[in-house]
C-alpha positions as CSV (number, residue, x, y, z in Angstrom):
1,X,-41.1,-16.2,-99.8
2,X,-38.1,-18.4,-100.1
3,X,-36.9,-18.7,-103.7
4,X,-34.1,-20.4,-105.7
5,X,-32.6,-18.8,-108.3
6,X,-30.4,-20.9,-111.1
7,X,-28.6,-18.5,-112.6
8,X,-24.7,-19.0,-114.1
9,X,-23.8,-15.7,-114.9
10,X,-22.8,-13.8,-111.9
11,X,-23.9,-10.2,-112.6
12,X,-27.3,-11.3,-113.7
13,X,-28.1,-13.2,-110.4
14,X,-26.6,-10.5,-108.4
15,X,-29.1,-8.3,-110.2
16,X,-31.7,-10.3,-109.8
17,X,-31.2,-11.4,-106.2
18,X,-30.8,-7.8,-105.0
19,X,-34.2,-6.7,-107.3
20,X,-36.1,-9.4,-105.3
21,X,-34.4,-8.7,-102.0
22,X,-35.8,-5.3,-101.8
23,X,-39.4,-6.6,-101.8
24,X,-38.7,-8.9,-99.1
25,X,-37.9,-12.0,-100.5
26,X,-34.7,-14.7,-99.7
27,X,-32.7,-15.7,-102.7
28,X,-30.4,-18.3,-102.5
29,X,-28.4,-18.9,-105.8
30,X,-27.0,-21.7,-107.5
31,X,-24.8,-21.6,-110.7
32,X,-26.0,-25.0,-112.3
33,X,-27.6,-28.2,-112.3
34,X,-25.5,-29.6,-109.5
35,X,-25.7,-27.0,-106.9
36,X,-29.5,-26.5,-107.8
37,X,-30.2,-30.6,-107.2
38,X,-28.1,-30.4,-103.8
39,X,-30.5,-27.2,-102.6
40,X,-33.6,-28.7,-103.7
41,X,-33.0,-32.0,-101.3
42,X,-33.4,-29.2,-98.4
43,X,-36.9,-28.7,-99.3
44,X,-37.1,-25.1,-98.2
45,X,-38.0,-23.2,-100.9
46,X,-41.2,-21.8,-102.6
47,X,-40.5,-21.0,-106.0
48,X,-37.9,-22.2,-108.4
49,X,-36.1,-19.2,-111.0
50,X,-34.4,-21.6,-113.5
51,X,-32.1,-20.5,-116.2
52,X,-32.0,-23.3,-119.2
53,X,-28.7,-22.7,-120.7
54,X,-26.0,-23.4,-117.6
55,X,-22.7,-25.0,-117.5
56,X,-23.3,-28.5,-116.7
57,X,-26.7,-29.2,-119.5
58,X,-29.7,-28.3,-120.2
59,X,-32.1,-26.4,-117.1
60,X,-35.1,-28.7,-118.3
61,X,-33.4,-31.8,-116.7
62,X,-33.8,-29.7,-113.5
63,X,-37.1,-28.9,-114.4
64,X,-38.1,-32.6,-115.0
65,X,-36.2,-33.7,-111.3
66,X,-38.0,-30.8,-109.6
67,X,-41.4,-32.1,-111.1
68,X,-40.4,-35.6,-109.7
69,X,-39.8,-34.7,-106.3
70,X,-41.6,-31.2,-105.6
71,X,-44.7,-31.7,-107.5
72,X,-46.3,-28.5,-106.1
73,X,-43.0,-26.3,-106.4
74,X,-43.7,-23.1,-108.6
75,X,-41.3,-23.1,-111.5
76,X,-40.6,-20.0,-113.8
77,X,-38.4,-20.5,-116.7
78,X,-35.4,-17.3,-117.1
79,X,-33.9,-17.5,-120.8
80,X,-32.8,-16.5,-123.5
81,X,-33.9,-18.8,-125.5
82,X,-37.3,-17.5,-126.2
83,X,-38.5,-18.7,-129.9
84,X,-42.5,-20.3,-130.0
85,X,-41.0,-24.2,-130.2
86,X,-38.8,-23.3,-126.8
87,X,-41.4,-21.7,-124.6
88,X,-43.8,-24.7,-125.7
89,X,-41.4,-27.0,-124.9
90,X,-40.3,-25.3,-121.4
91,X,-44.1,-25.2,-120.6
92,X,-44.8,-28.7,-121.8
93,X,-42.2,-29.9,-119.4
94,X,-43.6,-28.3,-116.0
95,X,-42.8,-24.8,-115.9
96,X,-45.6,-22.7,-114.7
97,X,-44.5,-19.8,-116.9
98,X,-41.6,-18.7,-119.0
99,X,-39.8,-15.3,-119.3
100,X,-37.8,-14.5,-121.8
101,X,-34.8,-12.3,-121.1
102,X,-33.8,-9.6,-120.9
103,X,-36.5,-8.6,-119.2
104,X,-37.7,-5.3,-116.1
105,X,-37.8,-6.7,-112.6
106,X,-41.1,-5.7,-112.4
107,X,-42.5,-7.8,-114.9
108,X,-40.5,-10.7,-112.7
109,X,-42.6,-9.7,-109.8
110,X,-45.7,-9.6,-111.8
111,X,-45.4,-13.0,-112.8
112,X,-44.2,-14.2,-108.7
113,X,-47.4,-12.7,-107.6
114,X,-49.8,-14.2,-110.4
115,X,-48.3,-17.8,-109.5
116,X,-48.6,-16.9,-105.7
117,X,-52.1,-15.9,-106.7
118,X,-53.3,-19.8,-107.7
119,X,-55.3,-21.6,-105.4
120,X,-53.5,-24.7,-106.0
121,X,-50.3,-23.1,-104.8
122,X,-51.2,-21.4,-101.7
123,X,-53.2,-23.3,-99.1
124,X,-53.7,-20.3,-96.9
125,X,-54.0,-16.7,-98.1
126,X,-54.9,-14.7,-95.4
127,X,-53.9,-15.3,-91.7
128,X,-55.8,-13.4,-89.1
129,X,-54.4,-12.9,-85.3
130,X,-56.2,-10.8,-83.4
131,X,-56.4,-7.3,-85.0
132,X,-52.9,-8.4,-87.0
133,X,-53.5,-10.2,-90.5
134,X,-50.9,-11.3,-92.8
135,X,-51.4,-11.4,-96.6
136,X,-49.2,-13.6,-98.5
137,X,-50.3,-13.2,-101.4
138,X,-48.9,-9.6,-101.3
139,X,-46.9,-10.5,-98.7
140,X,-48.1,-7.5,-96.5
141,X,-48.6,-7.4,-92.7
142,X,-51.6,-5.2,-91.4
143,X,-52.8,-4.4,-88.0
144,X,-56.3,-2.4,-87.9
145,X,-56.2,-2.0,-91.4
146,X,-53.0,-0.6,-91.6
147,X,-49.6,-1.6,-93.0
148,X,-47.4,-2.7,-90.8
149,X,-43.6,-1.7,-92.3
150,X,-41.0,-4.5,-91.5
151,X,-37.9,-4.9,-92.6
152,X,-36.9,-7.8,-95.0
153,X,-35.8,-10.4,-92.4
154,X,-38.9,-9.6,-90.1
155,X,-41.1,-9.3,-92.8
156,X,-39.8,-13.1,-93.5
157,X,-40.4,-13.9,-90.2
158,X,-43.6,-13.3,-89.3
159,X,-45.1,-14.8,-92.7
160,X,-44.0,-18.1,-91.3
161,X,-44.7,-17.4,-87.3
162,X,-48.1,-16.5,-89.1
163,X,-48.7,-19.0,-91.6
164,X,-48.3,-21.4,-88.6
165,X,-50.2,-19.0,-85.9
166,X,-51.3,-21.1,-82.5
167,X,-48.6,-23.7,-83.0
168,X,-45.2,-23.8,-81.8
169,X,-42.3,-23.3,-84.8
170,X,-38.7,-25.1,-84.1
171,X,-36.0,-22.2,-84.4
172,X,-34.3,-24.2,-87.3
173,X,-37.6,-23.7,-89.2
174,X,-37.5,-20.3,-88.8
175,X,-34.3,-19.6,-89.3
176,X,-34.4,-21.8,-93.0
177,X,-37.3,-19.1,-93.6
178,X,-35.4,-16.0,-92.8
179,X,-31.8,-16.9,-93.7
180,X,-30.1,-18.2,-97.2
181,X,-27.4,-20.4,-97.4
182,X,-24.5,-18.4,-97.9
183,X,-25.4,-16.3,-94.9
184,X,-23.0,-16.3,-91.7
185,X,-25.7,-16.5,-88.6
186,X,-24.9,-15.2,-85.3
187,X,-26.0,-17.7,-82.5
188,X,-28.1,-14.6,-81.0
189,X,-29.2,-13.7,-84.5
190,X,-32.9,-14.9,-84.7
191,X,-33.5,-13.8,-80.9
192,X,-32.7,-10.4,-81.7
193,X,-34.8,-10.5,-84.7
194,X,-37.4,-11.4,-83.0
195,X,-36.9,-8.6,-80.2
196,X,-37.3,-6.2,-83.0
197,X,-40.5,-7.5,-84.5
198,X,-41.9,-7.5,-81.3
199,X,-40.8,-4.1,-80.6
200,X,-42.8,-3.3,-84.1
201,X,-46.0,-5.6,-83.3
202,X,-46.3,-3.5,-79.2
203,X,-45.7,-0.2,-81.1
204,X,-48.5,-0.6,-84.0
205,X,-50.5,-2.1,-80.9
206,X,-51.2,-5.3,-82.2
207,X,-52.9,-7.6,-80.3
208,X,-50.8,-10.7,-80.4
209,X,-47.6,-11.8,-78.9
210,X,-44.9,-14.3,-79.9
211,X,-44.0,-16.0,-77.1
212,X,-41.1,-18.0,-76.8
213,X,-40.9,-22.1,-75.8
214,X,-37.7,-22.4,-74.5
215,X,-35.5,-24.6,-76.3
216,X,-37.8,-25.5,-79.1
217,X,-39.2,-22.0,-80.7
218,X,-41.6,-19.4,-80.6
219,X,-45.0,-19.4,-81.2
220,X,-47.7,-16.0,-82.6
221,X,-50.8,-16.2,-80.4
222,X,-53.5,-14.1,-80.0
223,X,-54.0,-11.3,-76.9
224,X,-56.8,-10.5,-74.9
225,X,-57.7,-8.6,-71.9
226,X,-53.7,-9.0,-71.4
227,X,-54.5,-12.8,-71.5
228,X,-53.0,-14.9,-74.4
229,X,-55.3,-17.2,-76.2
């Protein structure tokens, strides 16, 4: 899961970005209304984390241009301002939910998971691949049965090699999945990603392979007999 955080004040969205790094999501971060309009035109992102009170107005004119443009795009309001008239009003404009701060990280990811839990919001919940299946609503890869343990950036890759199993995905899709903006990326950086989630799918004996279409991407397919299908 891709998410976008607006978030002005620097130690909070540090926090906050590091909380939801350690269970595998991307956070890219944008300090007002500006940034956050400019990063939503990219249309890479899966939930929106929008502060109300930031530098440059009010975050519910975000909220109301998100709406506009990304009808489907989960939106959960971070703020302080948490009387009965502003949470109405924040869920009257869009948001799917609205969490008052401060508040535990664990009640954040609470929250992620019951939005990623609606049918409306997520077309596919399980993708199965051979003996390999991918959950995203917990976001869990499992081969046999059993958890597979990836770290963050394979983790991230997979879910969209899976979520698009059988068809081939362009490398500048996958690296929009598995890298946020402010990251510095290695021309060889995805390939070696890959060689290690490979390394990870032979070793938990996964049948499937990701197979790679030279100069467009790579695509997960299923194995059988030693023969892809």
């Amino acid at each position: 899961m891709r998410i976008l955080l607006v978030e002005d004040e620097p130690e909070m969205a540090a926090a906050l970005q590091a909380g939801l790094h350690r269970h595998g999501m991307l956070v890219d971060i944008a300090p007002d209304i500006a940034h956050a309009t400019e990063a939503l035109q990219c249309k890479v992102h899966d939930l929106l984390l929008l502060d109300r009170q930031l530098p440059d107005g009010d975050g519910a004119t975000l909220l109301i241009k998100a709406r506009a443009t990304h009808a489907d795009l989960p939106v959960i309001m971070l703020t302080a301002r948490g009387s009965l008239a502003d949470r109405i009003d924040g869920l009257d404009l869009g948001a799917d939910d609205y969490l008052v701060k401060p508040f535990a990280i664990e009640e954040l990811l609470a929250r992620i998971r019951a939005i990623s839990r609606r049918p409306a919001k997520i077309a596919l919940p399980l993708a199965t691949v051979g003996n390999l299946c991918f959950d995203f609503t917990a976001r869990e890869a499992l081969v046999d049965g059993q958890p597979l343990r990836l770290q963050r950036r394979q983790l991230l890759l997979l879910e969209t090699l899976a979520y698009r199993h059988g068809r081939t995905v362009q490398r500048e899709v996958l690296q929009e999945a598995v890298y946020g903006f402010d990251d510095a990326i290695q021309s060889n950086a995805l390939d070696a990603h890959v060689s290690k989630l490979r390394r990870a799918l032979v070793e938990a004996s996964a049948s499937v392979e990701i197979h790679v279409i030279r100069g467009v991407g790579y695509l997960l397919r299923e194995v059988r007999d030693g023969q892809a299908r």
